[in-house]
C-alpha positions in Angstrom: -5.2 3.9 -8.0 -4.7 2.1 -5.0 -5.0 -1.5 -7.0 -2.2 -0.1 -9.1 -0.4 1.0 -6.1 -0.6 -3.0 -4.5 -0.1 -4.6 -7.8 3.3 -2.7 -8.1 4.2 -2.8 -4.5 3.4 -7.0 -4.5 4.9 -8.0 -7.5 8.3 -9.8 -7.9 9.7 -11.1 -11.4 10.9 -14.1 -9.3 8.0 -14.8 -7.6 5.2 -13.2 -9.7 2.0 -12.3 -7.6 3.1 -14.3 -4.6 4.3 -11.4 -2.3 0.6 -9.4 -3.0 -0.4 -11.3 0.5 2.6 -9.5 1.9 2.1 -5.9 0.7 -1.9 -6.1 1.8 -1.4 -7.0 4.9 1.8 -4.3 5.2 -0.3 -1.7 3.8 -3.8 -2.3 4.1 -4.6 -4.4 7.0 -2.7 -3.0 9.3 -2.8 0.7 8.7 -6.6 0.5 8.5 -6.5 -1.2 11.5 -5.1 1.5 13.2 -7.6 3.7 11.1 -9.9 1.7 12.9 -8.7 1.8 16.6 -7.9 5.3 16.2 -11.5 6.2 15.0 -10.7 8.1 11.6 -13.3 5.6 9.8 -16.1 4.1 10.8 -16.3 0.2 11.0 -20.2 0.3 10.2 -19.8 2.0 7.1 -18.0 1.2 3.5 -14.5 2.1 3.4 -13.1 3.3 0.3 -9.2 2.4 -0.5 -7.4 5.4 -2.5 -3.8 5.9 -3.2 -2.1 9.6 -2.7 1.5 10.2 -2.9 2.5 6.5 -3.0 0.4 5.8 0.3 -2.7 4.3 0.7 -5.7 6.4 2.3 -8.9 5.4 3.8 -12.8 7.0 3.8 -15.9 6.4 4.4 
């Protein structure tokens, strides 16, 4: 769900895949980031991507 979610979200008919680097870094990197920093995952441990109500959610 969540590859569906970034494939929609970073493709443009203009620009095909190009903006992709965009949406993962607007709504991977950073949110899990602050996953991260805020301690709601653990860094040592796998981290599973999911999608939920257009959002992207992190476990482990």
């Amino acid at each position: 769900a969540a590859v569906k979610l970034l494939a929609g979200a970073g493709y443009d008919p203009e620009f095909g895949a190009r903006p992709v680097k965009r949406a993962i870094q607007n709504m991977v990197l950073n949110p899990l980031s602050k996953e991260i920093i805020a301690r709601r995952v653990e860094r040592d441990k796998p981290i599973v991507l999911d999608a939920r109500s257009g959002q992207i959610v992190f476990n482990n």
